[in-house]
Chimera marker file (.cmm) of the C-alpha trace (Angstrom):
<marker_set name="trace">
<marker id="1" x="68.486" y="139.816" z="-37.000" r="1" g="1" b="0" radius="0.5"/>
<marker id="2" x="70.338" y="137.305" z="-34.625" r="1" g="1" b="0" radius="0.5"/>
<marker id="3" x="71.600" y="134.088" z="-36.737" r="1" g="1" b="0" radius="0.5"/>
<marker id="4" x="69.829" y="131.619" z="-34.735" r="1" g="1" b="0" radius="0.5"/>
<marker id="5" x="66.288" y="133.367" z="-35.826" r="1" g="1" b="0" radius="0.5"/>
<marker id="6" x="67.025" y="133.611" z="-39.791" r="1" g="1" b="0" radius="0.5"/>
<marker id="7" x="64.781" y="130.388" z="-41.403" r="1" g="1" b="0" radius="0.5"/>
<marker id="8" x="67.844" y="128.861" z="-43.041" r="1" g="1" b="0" radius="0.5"/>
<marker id="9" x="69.413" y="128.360" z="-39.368" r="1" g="1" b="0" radius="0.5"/>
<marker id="10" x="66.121" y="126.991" z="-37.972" r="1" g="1" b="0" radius="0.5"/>
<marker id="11" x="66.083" y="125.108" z="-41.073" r="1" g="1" b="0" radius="0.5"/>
<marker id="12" x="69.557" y="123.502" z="-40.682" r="1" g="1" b="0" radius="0.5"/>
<marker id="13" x="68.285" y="122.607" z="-36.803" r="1" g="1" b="0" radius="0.5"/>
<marker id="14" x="65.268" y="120.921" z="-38.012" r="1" g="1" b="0" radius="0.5"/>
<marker id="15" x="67.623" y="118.715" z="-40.410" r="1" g="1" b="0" radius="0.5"/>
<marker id="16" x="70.100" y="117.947" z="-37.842" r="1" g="1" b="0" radius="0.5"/>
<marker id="17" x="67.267" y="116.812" z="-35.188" r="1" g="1" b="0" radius="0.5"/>
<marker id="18" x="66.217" y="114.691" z="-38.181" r="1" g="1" b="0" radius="0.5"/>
<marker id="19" x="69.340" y="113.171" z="-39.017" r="1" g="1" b="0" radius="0.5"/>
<marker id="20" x="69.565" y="111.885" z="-35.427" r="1" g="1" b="0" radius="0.5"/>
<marker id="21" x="66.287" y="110.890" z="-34.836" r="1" g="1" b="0" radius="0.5"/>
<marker id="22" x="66.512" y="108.947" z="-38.635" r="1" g="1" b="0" radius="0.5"/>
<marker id="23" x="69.342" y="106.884" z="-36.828" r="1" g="1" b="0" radius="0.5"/>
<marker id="24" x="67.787" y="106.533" z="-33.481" r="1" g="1" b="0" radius="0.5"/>
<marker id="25" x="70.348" y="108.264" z="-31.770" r="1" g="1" b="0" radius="0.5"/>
<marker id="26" x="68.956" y="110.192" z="-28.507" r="1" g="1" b="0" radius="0.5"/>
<marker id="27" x="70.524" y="113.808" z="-27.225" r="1" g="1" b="0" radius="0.5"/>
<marker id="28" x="71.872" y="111.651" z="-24.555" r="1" g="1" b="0" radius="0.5"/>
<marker id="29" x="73.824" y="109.611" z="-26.717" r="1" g="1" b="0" radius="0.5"/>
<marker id="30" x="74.543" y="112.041" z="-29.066" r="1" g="1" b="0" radius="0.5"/>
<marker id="31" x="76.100" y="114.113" z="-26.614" r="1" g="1" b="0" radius="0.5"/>
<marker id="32" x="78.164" y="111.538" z="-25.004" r="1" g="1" b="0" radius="0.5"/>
<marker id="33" x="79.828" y="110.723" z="-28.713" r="1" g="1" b="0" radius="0.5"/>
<marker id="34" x="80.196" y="114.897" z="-28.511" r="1" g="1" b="0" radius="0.5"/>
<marker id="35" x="82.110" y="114.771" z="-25.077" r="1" g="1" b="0" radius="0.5"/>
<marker id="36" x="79.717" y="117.014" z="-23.984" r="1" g="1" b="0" radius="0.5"/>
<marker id="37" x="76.645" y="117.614" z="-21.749" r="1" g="1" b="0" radius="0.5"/>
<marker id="38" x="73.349" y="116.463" z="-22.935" r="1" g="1" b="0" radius="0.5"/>
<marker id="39" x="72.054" y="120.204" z="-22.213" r="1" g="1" b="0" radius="0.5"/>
<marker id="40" x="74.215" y="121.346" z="-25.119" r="1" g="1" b="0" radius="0.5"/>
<marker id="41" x="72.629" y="119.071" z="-27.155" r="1" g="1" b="0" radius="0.5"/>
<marker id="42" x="69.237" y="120.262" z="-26.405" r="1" g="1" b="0" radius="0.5"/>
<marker id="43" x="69.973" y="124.429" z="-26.256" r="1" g="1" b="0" radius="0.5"/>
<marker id="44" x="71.048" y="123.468" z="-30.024" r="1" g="1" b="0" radius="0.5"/>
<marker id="45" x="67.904" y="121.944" z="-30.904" r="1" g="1" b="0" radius="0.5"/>
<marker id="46" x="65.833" y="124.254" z="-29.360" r="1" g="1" b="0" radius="0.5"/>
<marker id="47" x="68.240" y="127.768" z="-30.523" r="1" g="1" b="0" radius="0.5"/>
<marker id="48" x="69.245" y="128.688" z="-27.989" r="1" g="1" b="0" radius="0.5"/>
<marker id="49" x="72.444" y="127.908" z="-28.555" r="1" g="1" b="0" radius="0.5"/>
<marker id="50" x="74.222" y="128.549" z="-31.808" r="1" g="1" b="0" radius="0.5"/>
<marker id="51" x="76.560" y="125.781" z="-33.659" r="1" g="1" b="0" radius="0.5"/>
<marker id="52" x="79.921" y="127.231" z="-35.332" r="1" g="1" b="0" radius="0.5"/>
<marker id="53" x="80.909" y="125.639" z="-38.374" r="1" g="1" b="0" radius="0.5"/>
<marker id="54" x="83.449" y="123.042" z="-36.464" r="1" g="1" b="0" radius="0.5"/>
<marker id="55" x="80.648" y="121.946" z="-33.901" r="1" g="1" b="0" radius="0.5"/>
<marker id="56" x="78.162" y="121.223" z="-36.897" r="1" g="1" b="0" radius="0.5"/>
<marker id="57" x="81.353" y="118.820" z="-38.735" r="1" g="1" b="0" radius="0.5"/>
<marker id="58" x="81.318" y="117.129" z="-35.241" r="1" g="1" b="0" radius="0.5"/>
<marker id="59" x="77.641" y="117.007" z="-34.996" r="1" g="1" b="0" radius="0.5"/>
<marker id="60" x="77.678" y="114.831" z="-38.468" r="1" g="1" b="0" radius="0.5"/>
<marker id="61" x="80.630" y="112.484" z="-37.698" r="1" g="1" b="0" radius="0.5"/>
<marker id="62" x="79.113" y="111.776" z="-34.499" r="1" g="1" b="0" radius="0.5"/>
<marker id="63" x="76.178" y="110.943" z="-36.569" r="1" g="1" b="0" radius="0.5"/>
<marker id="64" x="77.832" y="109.009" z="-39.226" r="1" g="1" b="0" radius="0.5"/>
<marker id="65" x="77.012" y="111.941" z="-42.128" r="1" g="1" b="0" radius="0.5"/>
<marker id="66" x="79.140" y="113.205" z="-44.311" r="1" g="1" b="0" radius="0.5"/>
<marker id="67" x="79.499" y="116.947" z="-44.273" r="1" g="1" b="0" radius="0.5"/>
<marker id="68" x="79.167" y="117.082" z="-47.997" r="1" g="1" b="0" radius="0.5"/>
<marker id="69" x="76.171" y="115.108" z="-48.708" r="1" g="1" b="0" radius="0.5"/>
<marker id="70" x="74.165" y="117.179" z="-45.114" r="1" g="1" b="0" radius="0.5"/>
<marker id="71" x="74.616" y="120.708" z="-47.102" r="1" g="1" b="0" radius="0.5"/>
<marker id="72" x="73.523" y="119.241" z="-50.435" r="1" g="1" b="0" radius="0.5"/>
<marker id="73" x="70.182" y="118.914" z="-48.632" r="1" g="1" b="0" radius="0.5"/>
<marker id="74" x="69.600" y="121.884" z="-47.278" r="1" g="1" b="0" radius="0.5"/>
<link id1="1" id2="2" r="1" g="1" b="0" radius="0.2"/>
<link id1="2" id2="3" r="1" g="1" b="0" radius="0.2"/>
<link id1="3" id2="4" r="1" g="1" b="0" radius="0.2"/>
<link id1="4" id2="5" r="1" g="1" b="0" radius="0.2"/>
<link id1="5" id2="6" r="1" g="1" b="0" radius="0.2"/>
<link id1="6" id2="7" r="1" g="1" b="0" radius="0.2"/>
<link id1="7" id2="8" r="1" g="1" b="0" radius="0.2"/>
<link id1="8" id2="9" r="1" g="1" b="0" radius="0.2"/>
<link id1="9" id2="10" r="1" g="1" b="0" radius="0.2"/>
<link id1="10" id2="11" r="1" g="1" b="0" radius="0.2"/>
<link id1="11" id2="12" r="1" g="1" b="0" radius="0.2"/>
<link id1="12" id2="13" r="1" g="1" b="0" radius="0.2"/>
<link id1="13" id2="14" r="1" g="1" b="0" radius="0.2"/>
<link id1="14" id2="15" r="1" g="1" b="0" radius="0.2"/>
<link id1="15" id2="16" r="1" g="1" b="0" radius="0.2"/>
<link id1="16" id2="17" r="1" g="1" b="0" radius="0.2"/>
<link id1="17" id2="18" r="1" g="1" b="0" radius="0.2"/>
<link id1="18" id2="19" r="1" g="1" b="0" radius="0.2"/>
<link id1="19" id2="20" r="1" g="1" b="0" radius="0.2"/>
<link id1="20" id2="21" r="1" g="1" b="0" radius="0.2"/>
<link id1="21" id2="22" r="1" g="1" b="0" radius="0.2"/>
<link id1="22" id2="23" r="1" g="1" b="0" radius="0.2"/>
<link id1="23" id2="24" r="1" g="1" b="0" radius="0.2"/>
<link id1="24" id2="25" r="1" g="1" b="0" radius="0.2"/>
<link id1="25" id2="26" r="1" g="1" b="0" radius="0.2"/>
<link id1="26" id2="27" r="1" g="1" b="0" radius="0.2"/>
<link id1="27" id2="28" r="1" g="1" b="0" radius="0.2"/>
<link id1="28" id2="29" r="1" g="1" b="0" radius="0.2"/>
<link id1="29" id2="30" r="1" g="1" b="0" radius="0.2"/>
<link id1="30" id2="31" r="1" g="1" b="0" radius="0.2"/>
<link id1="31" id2="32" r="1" g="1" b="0" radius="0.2"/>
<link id1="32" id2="33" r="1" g="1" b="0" radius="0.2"/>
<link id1="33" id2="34" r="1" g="1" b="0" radius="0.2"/>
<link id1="34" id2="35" r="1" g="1" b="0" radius="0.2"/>
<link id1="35" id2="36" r="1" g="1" b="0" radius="0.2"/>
<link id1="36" id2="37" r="1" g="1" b="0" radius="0.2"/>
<link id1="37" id2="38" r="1" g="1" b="0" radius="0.2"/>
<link id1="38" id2="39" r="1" g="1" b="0" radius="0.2"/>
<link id1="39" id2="40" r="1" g="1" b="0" radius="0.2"/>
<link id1="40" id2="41" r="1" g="1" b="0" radius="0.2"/>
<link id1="41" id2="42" r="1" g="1" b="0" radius="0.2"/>
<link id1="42" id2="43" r="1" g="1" b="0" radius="0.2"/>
<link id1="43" id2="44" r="1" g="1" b="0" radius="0.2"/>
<link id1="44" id2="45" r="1" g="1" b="0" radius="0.2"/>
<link id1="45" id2="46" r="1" g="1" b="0" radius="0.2"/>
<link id1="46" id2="47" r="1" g="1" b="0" radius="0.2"/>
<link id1="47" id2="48" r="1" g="1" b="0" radius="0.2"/>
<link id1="48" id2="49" r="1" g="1" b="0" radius="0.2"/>
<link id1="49" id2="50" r="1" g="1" b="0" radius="0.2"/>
<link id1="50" id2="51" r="1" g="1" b="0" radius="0.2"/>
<link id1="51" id2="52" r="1" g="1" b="0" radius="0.2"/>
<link id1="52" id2="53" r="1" g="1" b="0" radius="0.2"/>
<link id1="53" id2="54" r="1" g="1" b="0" radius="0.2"/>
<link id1="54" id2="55" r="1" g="1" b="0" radius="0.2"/>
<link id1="55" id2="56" r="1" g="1" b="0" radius="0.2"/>
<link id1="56" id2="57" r="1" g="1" b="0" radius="0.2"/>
<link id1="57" id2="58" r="1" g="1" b="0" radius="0.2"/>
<link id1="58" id2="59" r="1" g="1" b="0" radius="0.2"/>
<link id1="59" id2="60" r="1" g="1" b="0" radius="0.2"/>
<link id1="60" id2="61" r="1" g="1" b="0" radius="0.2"/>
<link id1="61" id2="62" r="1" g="1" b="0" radius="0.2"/>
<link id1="62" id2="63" r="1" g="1" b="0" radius="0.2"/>
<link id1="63" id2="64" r="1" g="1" b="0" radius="0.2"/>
<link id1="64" id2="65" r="1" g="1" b="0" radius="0.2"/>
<link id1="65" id2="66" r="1" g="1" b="0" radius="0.2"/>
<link id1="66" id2="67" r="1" g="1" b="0" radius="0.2"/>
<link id1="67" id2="68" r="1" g="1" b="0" radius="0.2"/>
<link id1="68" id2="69" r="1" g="1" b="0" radius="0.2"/>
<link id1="69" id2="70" r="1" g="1" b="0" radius="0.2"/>
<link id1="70" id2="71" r="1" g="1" b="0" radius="0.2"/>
<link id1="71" id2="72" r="1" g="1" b="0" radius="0.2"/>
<link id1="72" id2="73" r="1" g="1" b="0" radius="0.2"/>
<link id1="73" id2="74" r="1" g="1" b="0" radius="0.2"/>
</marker_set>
């Protein structure tokens, strides 16, 4: 089974996209506090493109989270 299809992933997506929305934070702007293009924003949201362990730290200090506190919820 590829990663991005096991529920825990999709899961950990779901909480991500609502982490950002929770702080009114669009893909655009999300991605611009990444460096990065707003399409890699979206192929994470919509699996198609798989975040390592380092990408998902950056993904919560762009969004103000600490790292700790996102797994505890999952």
């Amino acid at each position: 089974m590829r990663s991005i299809h096991d529920p825990r992933y999709q899961d950990l997506i779901k909480k991500l996209i609502e982490l950002r929305e929770s702080k009114n934070v669009t893909q655009v702007e999300l991605a611009r506090r990444l460096e990065k293009p707003q399409s890699y924003v979206s192929k994470v949201e919509i699996l198609e493109r798989r975040l390592d362990v380092i990408e998902l730290m950056d993904w919560l200090r762009a969004l103000e989270q600490e790292f700790l506190k996102f797994i505890e919820k999952l």
